[in-house]
C-alpha positions as a LaTeX table, in Angstrom:
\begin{tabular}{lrrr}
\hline
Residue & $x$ (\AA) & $y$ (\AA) & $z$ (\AA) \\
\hline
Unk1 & 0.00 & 0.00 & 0.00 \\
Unk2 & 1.25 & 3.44 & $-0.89$ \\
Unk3 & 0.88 & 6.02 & 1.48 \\
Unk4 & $-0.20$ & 9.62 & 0.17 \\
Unk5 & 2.01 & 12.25 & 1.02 \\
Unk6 & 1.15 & 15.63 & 2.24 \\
Unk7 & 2.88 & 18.46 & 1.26 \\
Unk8 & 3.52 & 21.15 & 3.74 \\
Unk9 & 1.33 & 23.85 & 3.84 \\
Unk10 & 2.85 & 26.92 & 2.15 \\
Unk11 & 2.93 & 30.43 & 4.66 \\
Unk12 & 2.03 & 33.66 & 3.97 \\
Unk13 & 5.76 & 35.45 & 2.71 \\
Unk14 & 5.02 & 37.89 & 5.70 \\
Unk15 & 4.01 & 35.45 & 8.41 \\
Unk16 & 7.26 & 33.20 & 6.97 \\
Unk17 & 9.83 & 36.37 & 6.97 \\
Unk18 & 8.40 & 36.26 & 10.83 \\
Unk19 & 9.28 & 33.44 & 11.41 \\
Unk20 & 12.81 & 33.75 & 10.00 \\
Unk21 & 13.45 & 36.68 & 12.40 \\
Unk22 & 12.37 & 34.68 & 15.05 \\
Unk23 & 14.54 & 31.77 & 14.74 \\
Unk24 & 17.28 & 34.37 & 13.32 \\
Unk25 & 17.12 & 36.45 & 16.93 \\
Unk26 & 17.58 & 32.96 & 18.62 \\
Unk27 & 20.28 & 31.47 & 16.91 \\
Unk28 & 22.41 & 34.15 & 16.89 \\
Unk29 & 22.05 & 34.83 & 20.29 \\
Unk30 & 22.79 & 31.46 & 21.13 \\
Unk31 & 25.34 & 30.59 & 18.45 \\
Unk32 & 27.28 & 34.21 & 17.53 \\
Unk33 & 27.18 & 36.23 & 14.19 \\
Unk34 & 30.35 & 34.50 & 12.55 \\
Unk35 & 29.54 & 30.38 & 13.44 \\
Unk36 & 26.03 & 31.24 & 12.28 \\
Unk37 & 25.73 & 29.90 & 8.59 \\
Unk38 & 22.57 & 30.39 & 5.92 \\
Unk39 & 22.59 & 26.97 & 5.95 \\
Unk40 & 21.83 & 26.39 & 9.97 \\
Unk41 & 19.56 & 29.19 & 10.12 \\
Unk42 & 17.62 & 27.29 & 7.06 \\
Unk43 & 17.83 & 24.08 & 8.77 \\
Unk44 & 16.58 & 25.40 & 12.07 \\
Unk45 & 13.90 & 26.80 & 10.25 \\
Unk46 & 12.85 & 23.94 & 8.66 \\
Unk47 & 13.14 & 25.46 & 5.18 \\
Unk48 & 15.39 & 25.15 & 2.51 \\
Unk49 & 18.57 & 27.26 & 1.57 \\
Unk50 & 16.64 & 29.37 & $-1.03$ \\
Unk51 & 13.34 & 29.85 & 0.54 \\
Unk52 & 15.50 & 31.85 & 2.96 \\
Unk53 & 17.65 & 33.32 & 0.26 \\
Unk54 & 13.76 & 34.80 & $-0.91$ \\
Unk55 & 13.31 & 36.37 & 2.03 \\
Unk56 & 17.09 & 38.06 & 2.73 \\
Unk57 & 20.21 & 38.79 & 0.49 \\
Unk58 & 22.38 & 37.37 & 2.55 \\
Unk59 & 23.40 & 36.99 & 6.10 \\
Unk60 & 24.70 & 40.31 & 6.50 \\
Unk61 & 21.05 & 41.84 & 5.56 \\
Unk62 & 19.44 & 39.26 & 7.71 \\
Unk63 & 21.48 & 40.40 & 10.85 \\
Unk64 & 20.45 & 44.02 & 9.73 \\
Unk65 & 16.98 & 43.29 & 9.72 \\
Unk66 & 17.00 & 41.09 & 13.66 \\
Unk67 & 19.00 & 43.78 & 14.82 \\
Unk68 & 16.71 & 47.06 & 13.75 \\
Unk69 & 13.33 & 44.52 & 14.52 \\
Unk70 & 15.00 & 44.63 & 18.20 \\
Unk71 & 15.50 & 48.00 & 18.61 \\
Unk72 & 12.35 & 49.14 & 16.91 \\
Unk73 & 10.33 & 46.79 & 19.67 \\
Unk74 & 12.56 & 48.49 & 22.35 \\
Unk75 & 12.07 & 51.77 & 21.66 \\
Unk76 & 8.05 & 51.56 & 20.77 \\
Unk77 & 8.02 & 49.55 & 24.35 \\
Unk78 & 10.01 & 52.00 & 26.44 \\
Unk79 & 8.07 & 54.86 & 24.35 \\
Unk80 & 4.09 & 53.39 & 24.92 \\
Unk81 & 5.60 & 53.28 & 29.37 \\
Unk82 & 6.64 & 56.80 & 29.13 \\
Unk83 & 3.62 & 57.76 & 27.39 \\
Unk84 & 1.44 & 56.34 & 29.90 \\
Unk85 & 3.07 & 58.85 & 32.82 \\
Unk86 & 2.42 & 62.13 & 34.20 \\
Unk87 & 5.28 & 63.22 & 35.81 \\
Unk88 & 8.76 & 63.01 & 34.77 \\
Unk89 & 10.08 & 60.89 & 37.76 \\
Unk90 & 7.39 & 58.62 & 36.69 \\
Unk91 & 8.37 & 58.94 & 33.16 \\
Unk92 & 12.12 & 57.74 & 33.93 \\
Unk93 & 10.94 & 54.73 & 36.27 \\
Unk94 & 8.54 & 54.08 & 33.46 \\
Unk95 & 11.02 & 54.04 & 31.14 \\
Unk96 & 13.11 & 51.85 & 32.77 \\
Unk97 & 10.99 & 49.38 & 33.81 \\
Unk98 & 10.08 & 49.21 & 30.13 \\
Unk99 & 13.53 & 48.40 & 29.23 \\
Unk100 & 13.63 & 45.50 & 31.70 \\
Unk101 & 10.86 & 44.16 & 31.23 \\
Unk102 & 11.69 & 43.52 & 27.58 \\
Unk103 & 15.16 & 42.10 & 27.74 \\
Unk104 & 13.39 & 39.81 & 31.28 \\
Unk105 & 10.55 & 38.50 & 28.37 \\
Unk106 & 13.44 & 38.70 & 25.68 \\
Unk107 & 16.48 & 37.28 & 26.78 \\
Unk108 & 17.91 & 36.52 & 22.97 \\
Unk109 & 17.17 & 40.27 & 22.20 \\
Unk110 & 19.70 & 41.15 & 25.32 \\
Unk111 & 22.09 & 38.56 & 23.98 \\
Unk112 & 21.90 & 39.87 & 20.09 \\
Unk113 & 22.27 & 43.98 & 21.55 \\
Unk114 & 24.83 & 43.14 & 24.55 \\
Unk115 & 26.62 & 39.95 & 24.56 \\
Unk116 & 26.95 & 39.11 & 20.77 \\
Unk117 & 28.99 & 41.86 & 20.12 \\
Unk118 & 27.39 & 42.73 & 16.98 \\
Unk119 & 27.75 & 46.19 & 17.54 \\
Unk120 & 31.29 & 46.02 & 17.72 \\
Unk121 & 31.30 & 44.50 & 14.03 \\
Unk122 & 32.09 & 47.45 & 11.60 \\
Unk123 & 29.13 & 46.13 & 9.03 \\
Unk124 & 26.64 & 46.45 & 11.90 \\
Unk125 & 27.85 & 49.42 & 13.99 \\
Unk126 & 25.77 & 51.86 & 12.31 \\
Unk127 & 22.77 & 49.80 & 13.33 \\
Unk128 & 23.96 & 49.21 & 16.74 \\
Unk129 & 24.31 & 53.28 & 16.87 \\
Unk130 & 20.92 & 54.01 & 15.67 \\
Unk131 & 19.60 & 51.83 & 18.42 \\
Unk132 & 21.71 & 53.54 & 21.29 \\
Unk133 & 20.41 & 57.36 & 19.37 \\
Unk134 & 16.82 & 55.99 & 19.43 \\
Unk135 & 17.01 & 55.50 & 23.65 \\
Unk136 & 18.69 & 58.29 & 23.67 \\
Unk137 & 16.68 & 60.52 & 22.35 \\
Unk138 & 13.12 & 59.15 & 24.63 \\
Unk139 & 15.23 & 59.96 & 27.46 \\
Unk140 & 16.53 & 63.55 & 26.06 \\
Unk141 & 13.41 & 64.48 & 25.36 \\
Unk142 & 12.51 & 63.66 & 29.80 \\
Unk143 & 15.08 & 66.15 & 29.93 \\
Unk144 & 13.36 & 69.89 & 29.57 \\
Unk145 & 16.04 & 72.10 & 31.41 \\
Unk146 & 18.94 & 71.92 & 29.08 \\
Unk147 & 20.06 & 72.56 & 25.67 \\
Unk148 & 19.49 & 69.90 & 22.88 \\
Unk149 & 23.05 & 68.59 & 23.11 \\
Unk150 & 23.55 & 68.64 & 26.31 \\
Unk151 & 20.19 & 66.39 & 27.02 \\
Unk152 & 21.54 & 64.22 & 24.39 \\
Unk153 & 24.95 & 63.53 & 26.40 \\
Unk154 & 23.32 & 63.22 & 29.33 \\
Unk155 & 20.95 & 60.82 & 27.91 \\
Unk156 & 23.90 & 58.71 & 26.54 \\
Unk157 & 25.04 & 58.69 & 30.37 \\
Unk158 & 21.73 & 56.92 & 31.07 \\
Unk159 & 22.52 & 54.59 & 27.99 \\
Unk160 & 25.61 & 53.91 & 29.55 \\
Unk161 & 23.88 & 53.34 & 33.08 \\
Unk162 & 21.06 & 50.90 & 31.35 \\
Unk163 & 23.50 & 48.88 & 29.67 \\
Unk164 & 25.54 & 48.35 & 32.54 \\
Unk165 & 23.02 & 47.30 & 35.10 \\
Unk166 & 21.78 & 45.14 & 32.50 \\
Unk167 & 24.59 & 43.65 & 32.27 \\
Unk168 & 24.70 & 43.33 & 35.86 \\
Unk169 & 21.40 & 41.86 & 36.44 \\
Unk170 & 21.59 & 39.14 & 33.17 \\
Unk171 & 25.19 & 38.22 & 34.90 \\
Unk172 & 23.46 & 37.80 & 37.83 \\
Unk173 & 20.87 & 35.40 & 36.88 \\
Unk174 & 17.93 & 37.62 & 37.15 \\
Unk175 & 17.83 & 37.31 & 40.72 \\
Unk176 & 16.00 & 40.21 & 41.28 \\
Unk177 & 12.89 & 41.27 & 39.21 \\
Unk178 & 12.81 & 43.63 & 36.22 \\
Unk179 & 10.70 & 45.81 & 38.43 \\
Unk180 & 13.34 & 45.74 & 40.98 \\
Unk181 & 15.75 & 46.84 & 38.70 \\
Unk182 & 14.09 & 50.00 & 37.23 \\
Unk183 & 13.37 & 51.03 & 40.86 \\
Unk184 & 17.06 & 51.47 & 41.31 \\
Unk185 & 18.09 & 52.30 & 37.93 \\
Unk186 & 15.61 & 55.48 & 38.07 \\
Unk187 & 16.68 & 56.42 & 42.01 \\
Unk188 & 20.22 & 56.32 & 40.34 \\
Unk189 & 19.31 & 58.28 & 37.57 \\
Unk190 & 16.55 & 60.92 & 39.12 \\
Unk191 & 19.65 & 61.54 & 41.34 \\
Unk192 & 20.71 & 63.47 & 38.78 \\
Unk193 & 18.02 & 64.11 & 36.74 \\
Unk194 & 15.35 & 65.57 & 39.05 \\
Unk195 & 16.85 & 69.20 & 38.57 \\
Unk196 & 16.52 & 69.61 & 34.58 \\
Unk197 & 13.20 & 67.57 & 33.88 \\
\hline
\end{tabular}
């Protein structure tokens, strides 16, 4: 007796280039930029070489793509908290607990942004820049008593603070909550903040 075959059911080019990003985000944070190959990212995927090849040039456009996906979601995420706020102490805690939340329910996204060292890569540091500009500027625009440039660089200080108690608290284990975390991260900040916002 033969048995019939059933083909797999084809997916929507948008609901497939999804997908793509999805696996994408967590094989590279799992498996690094350079010992990722088109041809794992296909396999892991379940698809073949050129279906992916359909969807992205090449690796280097793929990477592109997970990386500005990532810090698109950030920003709209940290920008929807701040949004929701009143005051700008609120606004900064907001803000903050935004930003842990995401990487607590995204833990690939933290390893792509932070541990990957993607941004370090010359192809990708333009992206990784944009990213770091994008924070920047939700948190210059908190800041109302100062100059454009000089909310900007002090903005970038709170980039630098974010990223490092990130770090910290990824390192750690989570051991704390994400709520936690943007309690202190904002008392740190509002330290200096409270003044000019």
């Amino acid at each position: 007796m033969v048995q019939a075959t059933v083909a797999p059911v084809r997916m929507p080019a948008a609901e497939r280039r999804q997908q793509l990003l999805d696996i994408s985000l967590r094989v590279f944070a799992r498996d690094g930029y350079h010992e990722t190959s088109m041809n794992a990212l296909a396999t892991e995927a379940g698809v073949t070489k050129p279906v992916l090849y359909q969807h992205f040039a090449s690796k280097h456009n793929l990477v592109v793509e997970v990386l500005n996906r990532v810090g698109d979601r950030l920003h709209s995420s940290i920008v929807a908290a701040v949004l929701t706020e009143e005051t700008s102490r609120d606004r900064v805690e907001a803000g903050f607990r935004a930003f842990f939340r995401f990487f607590d329910d995204e833990p690939d996204a933290f390893a792509v942004l932070y541990e990957s060292k993607l941004g370090a890569e010359p192809e990708f540091r333009g992206d990784a820049l944009r990213i770091q500009a994008a924070f920047a500027e939700t948190v210059a625009r908190i800041i109302h008593d100062a100059g454009r440039e000089d909310a900007l660089a002090m903005a970038s200080g709170v980039n630098g603070l974010s990223e490092g108690m990130i770090r910290h608290w990824m390192g750690q284990g989570r051991s704390r909550s994400a709520d936690e975390m943007a309690a202190l991260a904002a008392r740190l900040a509002w330290g200096g903040l409270e003044r000019l916002a």
